[in-house]
FIKE-184607 format. One record per residue (C-alpha): x, y negated, z; residue in one letter. Coordinates in steps of 0.02 Angstrom, whole numbers, plus 50000, padded with zeros to 5 digits. Layout:
<sites>
XYZA
...
</sites>
This chain:
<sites>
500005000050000X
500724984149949X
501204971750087X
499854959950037X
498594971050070X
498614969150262X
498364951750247X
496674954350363X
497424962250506X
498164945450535X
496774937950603X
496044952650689X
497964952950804X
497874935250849X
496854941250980X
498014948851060X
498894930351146X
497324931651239X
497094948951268X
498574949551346X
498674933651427X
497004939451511X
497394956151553X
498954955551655X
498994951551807X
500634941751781X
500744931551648X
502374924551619X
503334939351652X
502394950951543X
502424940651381X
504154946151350X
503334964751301X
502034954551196X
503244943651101X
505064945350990X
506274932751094X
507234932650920X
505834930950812X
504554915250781X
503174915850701X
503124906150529X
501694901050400X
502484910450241X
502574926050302X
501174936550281X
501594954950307X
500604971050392X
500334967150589X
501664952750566X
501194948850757X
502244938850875X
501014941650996X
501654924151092X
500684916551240X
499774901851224X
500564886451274X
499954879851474X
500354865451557X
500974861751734X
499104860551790X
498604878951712X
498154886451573X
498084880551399X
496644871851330X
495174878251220X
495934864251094X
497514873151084X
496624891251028X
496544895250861X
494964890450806X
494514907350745X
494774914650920X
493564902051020X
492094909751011X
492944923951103X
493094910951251X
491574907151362X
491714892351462X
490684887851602X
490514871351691X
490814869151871X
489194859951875X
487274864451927X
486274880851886X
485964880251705X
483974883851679X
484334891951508X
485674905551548X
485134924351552X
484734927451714X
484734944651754X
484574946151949X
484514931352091X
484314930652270X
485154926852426X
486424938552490X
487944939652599X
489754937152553X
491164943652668X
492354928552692X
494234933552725X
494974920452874X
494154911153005X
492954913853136X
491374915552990X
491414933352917X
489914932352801X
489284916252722X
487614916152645X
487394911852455X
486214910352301X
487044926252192X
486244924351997X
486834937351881X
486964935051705X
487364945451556X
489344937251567X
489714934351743X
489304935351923X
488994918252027X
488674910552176X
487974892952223X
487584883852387X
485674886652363X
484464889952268X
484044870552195X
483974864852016X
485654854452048X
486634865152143X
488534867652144X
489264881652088X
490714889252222X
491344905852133X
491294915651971X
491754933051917X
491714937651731X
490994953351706X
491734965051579X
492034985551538X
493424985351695X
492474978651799X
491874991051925X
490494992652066X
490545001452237X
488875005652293X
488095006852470X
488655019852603X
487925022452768X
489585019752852X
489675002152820X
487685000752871X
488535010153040X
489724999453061X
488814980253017X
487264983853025X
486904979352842X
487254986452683X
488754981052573X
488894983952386X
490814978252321X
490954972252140X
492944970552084X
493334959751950X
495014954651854X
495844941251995X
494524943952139X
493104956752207X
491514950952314X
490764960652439X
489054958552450X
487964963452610X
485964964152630X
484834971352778X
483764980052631X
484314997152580X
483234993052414X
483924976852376X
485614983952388X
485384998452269X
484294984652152X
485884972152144X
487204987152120X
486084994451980X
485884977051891X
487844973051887X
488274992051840X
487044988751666X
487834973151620X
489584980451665X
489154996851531X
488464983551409X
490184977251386X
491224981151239X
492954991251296X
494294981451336X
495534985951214X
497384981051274X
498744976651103X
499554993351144X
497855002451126X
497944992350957X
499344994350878X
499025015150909X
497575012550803X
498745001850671X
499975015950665X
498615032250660X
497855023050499X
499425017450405X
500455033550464X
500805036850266X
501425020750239X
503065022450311X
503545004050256X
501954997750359X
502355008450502X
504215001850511X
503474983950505X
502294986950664X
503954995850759X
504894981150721X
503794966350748X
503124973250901X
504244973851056X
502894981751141X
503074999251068X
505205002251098X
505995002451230X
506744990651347X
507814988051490X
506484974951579X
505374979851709X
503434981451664X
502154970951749X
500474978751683X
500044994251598X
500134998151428X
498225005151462X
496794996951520X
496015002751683X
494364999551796X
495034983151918X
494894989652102X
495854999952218X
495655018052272X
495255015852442X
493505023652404X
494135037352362X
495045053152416X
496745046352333X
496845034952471X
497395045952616X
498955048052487X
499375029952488X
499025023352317X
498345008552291X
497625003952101X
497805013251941X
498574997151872X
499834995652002X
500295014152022X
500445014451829X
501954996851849X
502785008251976X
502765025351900X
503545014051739X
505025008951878X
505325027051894X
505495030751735X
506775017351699X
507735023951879X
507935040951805X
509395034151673X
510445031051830X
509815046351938X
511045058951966X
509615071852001X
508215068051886X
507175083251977X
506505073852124X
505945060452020X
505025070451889X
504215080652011X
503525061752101X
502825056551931X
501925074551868X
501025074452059X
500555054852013X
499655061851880X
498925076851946X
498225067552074X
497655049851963X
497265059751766X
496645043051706X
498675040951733X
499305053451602X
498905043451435X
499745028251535X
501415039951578X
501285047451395X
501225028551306X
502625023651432X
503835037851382X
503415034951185X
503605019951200X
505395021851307X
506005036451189X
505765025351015X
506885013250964X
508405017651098X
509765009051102X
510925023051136X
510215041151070X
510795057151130X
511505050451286X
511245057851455X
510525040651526X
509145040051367X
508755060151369X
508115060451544X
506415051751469X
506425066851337X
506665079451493X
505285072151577X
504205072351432X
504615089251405X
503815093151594X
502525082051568X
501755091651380X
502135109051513X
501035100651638X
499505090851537X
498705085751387X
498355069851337X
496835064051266X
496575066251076X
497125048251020X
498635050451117X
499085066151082X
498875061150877X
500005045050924X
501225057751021X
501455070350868X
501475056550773X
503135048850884X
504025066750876X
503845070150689X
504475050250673X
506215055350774X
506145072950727X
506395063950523X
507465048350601X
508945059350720X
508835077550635X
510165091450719X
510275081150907X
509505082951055X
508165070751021X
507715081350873X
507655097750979X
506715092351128X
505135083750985X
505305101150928X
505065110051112X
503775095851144X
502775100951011X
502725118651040X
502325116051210X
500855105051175X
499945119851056X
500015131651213X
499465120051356X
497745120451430X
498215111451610X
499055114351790X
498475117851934X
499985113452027X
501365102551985X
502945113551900X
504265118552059X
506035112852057X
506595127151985X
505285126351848X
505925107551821X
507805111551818X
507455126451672X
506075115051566X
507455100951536X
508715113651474X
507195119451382X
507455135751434X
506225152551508X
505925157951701X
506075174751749X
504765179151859X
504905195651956X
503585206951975X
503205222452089X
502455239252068X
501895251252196X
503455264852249X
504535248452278X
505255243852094X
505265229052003X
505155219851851X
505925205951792X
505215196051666X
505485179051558X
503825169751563X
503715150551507X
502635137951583X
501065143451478X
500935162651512X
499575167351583X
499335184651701X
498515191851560X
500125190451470X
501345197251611X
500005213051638X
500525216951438X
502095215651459X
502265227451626X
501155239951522X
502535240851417X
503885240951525X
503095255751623X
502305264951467X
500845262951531X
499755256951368X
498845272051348X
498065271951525X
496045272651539X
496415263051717X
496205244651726X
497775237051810X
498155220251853X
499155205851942X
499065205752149X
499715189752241X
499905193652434X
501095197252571X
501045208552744X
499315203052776X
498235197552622X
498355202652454X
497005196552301X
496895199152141X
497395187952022X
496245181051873X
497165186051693X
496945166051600X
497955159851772X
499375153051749X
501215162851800X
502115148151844X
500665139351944X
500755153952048X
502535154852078X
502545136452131X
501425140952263X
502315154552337X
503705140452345X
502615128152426X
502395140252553X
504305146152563X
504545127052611X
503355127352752X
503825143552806X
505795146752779X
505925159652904X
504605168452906X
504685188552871X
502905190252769X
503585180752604X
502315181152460X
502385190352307X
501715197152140X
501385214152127X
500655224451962X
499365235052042X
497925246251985X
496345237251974X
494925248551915X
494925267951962X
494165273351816X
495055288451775X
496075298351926X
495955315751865X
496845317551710X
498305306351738X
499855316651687X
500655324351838X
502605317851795X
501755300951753X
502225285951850X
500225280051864X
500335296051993X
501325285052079X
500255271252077X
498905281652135X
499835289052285X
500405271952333X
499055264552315X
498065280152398X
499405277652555X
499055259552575X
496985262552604X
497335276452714X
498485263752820X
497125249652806X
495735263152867X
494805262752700X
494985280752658X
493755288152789X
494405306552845X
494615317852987X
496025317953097X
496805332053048X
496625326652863X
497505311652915X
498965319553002X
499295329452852X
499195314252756X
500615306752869X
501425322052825X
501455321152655X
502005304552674X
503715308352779X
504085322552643X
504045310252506X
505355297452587X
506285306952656X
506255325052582X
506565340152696X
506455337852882X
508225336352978X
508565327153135X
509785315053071X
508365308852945X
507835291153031X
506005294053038X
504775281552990X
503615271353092X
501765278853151X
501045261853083X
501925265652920X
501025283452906X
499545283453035X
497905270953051X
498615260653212X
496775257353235X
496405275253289X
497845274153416X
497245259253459X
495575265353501X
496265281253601X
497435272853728X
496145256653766X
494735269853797X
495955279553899X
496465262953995X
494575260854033X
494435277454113X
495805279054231X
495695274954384X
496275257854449X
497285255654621X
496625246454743X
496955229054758X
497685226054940X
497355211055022X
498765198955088X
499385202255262X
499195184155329X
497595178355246X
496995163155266X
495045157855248X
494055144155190X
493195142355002X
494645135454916X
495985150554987X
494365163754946X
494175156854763X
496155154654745X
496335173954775X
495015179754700X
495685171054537X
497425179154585X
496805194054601X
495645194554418X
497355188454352X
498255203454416X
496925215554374X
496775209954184X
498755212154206X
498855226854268X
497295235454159X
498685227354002X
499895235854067X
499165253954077X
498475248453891X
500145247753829X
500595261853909X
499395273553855X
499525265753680X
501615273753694X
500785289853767X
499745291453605X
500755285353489X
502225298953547X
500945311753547X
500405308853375X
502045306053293X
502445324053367X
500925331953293X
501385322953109X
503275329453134X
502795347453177X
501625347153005X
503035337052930X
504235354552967X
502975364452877X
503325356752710X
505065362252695X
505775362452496X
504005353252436X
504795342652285X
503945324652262X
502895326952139X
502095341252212X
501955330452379X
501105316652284X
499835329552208X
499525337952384X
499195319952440X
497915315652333X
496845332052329X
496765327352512X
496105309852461X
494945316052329X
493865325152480X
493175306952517X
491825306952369X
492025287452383X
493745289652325X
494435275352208X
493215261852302X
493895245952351X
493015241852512X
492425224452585X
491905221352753X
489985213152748X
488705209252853X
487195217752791X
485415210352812X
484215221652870X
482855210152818X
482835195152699X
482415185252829X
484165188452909X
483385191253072X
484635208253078X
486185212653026X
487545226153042X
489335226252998X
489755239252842X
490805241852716X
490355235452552X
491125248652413X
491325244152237X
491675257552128X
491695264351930X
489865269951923X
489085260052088X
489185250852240X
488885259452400X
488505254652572X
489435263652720X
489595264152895X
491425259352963X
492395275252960X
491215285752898X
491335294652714X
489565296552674X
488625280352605X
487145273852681X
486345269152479X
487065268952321X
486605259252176X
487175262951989X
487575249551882X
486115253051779X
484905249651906X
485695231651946X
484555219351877X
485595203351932X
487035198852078X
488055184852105X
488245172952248X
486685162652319X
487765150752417X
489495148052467X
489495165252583X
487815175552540X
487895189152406X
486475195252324X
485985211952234X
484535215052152X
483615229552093X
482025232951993X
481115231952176X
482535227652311X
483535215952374X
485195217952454X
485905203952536X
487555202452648X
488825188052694X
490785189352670X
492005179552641X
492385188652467X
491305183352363X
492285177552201X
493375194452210X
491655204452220X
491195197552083X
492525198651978X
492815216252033X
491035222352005X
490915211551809X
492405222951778X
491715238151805X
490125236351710X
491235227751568X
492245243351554X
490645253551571X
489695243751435X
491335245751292X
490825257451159X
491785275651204X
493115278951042X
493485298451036X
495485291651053X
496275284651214X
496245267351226X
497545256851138X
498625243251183X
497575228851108X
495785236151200X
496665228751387X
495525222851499X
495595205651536X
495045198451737X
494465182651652X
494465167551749X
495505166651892X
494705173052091X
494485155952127X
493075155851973X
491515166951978X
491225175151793X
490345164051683X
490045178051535X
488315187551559X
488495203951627X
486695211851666X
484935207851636X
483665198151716X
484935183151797X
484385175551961X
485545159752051X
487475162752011X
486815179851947X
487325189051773X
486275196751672X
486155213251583X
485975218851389X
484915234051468X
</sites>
């Protein structure tokens, strides 16, 4: 397009003087990012976006007068007397209210407010003639807080705040009504507003239309200081933003104050991380800005375009750290769709402009990284940081039952799903009809792990909690578990899924989720010592009871043994004293002493059984003499297999006897391939089953009540595990519900978890769908 052709956008960009001038909050120092220093702006020269973007000129008493505009530009400028109430204006909404006063001994003067379709004002009263003390100009950033019954609690009236550009008024009224009425009215004429567009916003635009015209495009860079990068401090975002703070919010407790501030101080950052020996700290401060503010992530993406084009020194250490934090930042979010196109647009531009440097590889990384992104939970770790500005992968380890471990590369995109694949492979384990999946836990809690969740967002948890807990013995983990029992009997006997199985077998039995006698049990414990140790010997360090019995079963022998024995008698002091206050003194000695002393036999009887039980498991132990493993880990699970419930993951409930929740009874909640049962603690037959098919809906009705429904019953319990339930339960009947092929199933049939625990399903599962329920195609 010839030069001549953008002729128009001259007139369009002399806007942006006042855009500018009216949009910072500082207008002297910003107009060095709105102007070229070396550059003026001349009469002959008509070229595309040939902007100097200057200020108008003020004098000592304040701004610039409408005289001096352009007269093109003045009807863009509304200028209001300081005079009477004008009887033709707009009036929207008038009335007395009250406005908080800041200093003195008055803290709420009353006013005449009138609303119009431009501003907010205030007069002395409500006569023809009378003066005018305050204005606010309403436009798209202005924003309104509405009423809240703590500051009704704590004034007695109720306050509506509206923030404008310079100033904010808050408003107060004893009427609840009149409140909501006035924060309603100034909210409509705030929405009528065009957007405020700032000249960054603009020049995008500019660039996204003429992005073929490489002449044009080369013009805008270079007549528009605004877009490269310099060595001067910002004083107002490139972005506009709603005018207020964030104390209304939640943000607050974390000490920021406005978007438009935060966004000045996050650019400060970036300019400190030329100097900063370790760039990691300060990345990490910027991608938790943004987590916490989003409307902050365009701003930080326009910053570091803007920062990474036109650098004075490429390739150098000082000018790559903005590329390494961009490269976390396209890891960590999106941006929105005009910046992202503005962003691509920026790599390919230095990708073409520096090709074989750094520059050129990290657009290359960046872009990559922006096709796989969906969004963090939690901000990248330090070690994630340190290997995405070499541009390099994580290795993530993973852990399967019999204590081995996998290590794996993952990047900042892959997902659980991804990781569950690639153990399959690792272990051979692709042609399994079992459903297996990723575990996060430690000693004492363990949950599955939905398969679109992101790795890395995991692993910066269990770091999180490293750094709160450096010492402690229970560290966090993955694990690759199995997931769905839905084949146990013809695993291959010299598989390692047997393993997985007898693990996995072992750790119910320990939990008490694998109801059986007690001789079952002790043979189990048996089993158990053969396969650690082999043959018995008495230099083989023996394990732990709690690592091969239930400790609750002990537990429950020596306190009932406690209860029963007979207690000595407590003999009273040889010199005692009387009175009420010596009587109550000893008789709260002497409860003390006997809740001692009934601890003490406790813990010894709990020795006394615990001895006795290990020597019953040893003496079984003996009998297994020249058993190899795998016959061990067969043995084991035949005994297993005698619980028909076997392969049920169980969940402690409290079961409703009625709807009305007028009784209830602590179960066991098991969820298996074909149905979910109902049992008594401890004991292997189920109360009621119900198939799959019979399930007409289930879900959660409320943040702890589950709810399954039949063609004529309800069952309803409360636990604290609902989402993994859920998840658990939409995986069965999804397995159930695949079409059978005559073949074992292939690599590229693997089950997915779908959204991650903290998620209920969101795919329909069964039929007739109640509240948070899923329905079925039968």
């Amino acid at each position: 397009m010839p030069l001549q052709g953008f002729c128009s956008f001259i007139c369009c960009r002399h806007g942006f003087t006042l855009l500018g001038w009216d949009y910072g909050e500082k207008e002297e120092e910003e107009s060095f990012e709105l102007r070229s220093k070396q550059e003026k702006p001349t009469c002959n020269v008509r070229g595309p976006l040939d902007i100097s973007l200057t200020q108008p000129v003020r004098n000592a008493s304040g701004p610039s007068s409408l005289s001096e505009i352009p007269e093109e530009m003045r009807s863009l400028i509304i200028e209001k007397s300081k005079g009477a109430i004008e009887e033709d204006a707009e009036i929207v909404v008038k009335g007395w209210l009250y406005r908080e006063v800041h200093g003195g001994w008055i803290k709420m003067r009353r006013h005449w407010f009138v609303l119009t379709q431009d501003s907010l004002d205030f007069y002395t009263s409500n006569e023809k003639n009378a003066r005018r003390l305050g204005s606010l100009v309403l436009t798209s950033l202005c924003s309104v807080i509405w009423p809240d019954k703590q500051s009704y609690k704590e004034t007695g009236n109720w306050s509506i705040t509206v923030y404008g550009r310079k100033h904010s008024y808050r408003l107060y009224t004893k009427h609840f009504n009149k409140a909501v009425h006035w924060a309603c009215a100034i909210q409509k004429v705030v929405d009528s507003k065009a957007p405020v567009e700032t000249p960054t916003q603009l020049l995008i635009r500019d660039i996204q239309e003429n992005k073929c015209n490489a002449e044009a495009v080369e013009h805008i860079y270079n007549h528009n200081p605004i877009l490269k990068h310099t060595e001067r401090p910002l004083y107002s975002s490139l972005l506009p933003f709603p005018y207020g703070s964030l104390e209304h919010t939640v943000h607050s407790a974390k000490g920021y104050t406005t978007l438009r501030d935060e966004a000045v101080k996050i650019f400060n950052s970036l300019q400190q991380l030329e100097s900063a020996q370790d760039p990691v700290p300060l990345i990490q401060g910027v991608l938790q800005t943004c987590l916490d503010l989003r409307p902050l992530r365009d701003e930080v993406y326009c910053q570091l375009v803007k920062q990474t084009s036109g650098t004075p020194s490429p390739d150098t250490l000082a000018q790559l750290r903005y590329w390494q934090l961009l490269s976390c930042m396209s890891c960590t979010f999106l941006p929105s769709l005009s910046v992202l196109k503005y962003l691509h647009f920026h790599l390919k531009r230095v990708q073409s402009q520096y090709p074989d440097t750094e520059m050129d590889n990290y657009s290359a990384f960046i872009s990559e990284a922006l096709g796989k992104t969906k969004g963090r939970e939690c901000v990248p770790s330090w070690e994630e940081i340190r290997i995405l500005i070499n541009r390099q992968e994580m290795i993530c380890s993973v852990h399967y039952p019999g204590q081995g471990c996998c290590k794996l590369p993952i990047s900042s995109h892959t997902t659980a799903d991804e990781v569950v694949k690639k153990m399959k492979e690792r272990l051979g384990l692709q042609l399994s009809r079992n459903i297996f999946a990723l575990f996060e836990g430690n000693t004492y809690k363990e949950q599955a792990v939905g398969g679109s969740t992101i790795v890395a967002d995991i692993l910066t948890r269990f770091e999180n909690l490293a750094a709160r807990e450096p010492e402690s013995e229970h560290q966090w983990k993955l694990c690759f578990k199995l997931y769905c029992f839905l084949d146990t009997d013809s695993v291959p006997k010299d598989s390692i899924e047997v393993t997985f199985l007898f693990e996995q077998s072992h750790a119910m039995v320990i939990q008490g989720h694998l109801p059986a006698s007690e001789e079952d049990l002790q043979l189990l414990a048996a089993l158990r010592l053969q396969s650690l140790n082999g043959d018995f010997s008495t230099h083989t360090p023996s394990s732990r009871l709690e690592e091969l019995f239930p400790s609750h079963i002990i537990e429950a022998r020596a306190l009932a043994s406690a209860r029963t024995a007979p207690a000595k008698p407590v003999r009273c002091p040889a010199s005692f004293l009387t009175g009420a206050l010596h009587a109550g003194l000893w008789n709260h000695t002497t409860m003390h002493k006997l809740k001692a002393e009934e601890c003490l036999r406790f813990q010894c009887r709990l020795k006394e059984e615990g001895a006795a039980m290990m020597a019953s498991i040893v003496e079984r132990w003996k009998t297994l003499q020249g058993l190899a493993r795998e016959d061990v880990m067969a043995a084991y699970l035949s005994v297993a297999k005698r619980w028909p419930g076997f392969g049920s993951t169980l969940y402690e409930i409290d079961f409703y006897i009625s709807t009305t929740g007028s009784f209830s009874q602590r179960l066991w909640l098991g969820v298996a391939a074909t149905s979910v049962s109902l049992y008594r603690q401890g004991e292997p037959e189920p109360l009621e089953s119900i198939r799959y098919g019979l399930i007409s809906s289930y879900g959660a009705s409320d943040s702890t009540t589950f709810k399954i429904t039949t063609g004529d019953q309800e069952f309803i319990f409360e636990t604290s595990k609902l989402n993994e339930i859920t998840q658990l339960m939409t995986a069965y009947i999804t397995s159930t519900r695949r079409p059978q092929r005559p073949s074992l199933r292939t690599e590229s049939e693997s089950f997915s978890l779908g959204p991650p625990v903290q998620e209920l399903p969101s795919h329909p599962v069964l039929k007739h769908s109640h509240t948070h329920g899923h329905s079925n195609g039968t």
